[in-house]
Phi, psi and omega in degrees: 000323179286338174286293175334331210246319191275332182289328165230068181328103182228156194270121193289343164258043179252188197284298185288285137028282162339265188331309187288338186276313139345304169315298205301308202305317154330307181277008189265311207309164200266352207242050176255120159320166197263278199302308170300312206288327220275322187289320165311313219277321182288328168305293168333305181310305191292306201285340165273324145341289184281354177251007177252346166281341193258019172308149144257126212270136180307109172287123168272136123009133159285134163292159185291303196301341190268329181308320196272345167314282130052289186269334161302306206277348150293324177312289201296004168305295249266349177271000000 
């Protein structure tokens, strides 16, 4: 969960951010009803849901091919 929060970096003391580590922690306890694990469990889900939307997006490696358009279509501003 903390990795999740450091990949899309989001500050693990933000509100929401909390909540979900509040959540994880809940379901670790060894004494959880099965029906408290199901509802914790559905919660969690929405809420990493809603911090994967405030994600910040992952610079992916360029494709070559998308590279070398890239410099043609600069190329031909410049002409």
């Amino acid at each position: 969960m903390k990795a999740d929060l450091k990949r899309w970096q989001i500050r693990p003391d933000s509100a929401l951010a909390a909540s979900a580590l509040d959540l994880a922690e809940r379901l670790s306890a060894p004494d959880i009803r099965p029906a408290a694990a199901s509802m914790l469990h559905a919660q969690l889900r929405a809420t990493l849901a809603d911090l994967a939307k405030l994600a910040v997006p992952e610079e992916k490696p360029g494709d070559p091919i998308d590279e070398l358009q890239k410099r043609r279509t600069e190329r031909r501003k410049g002409a």
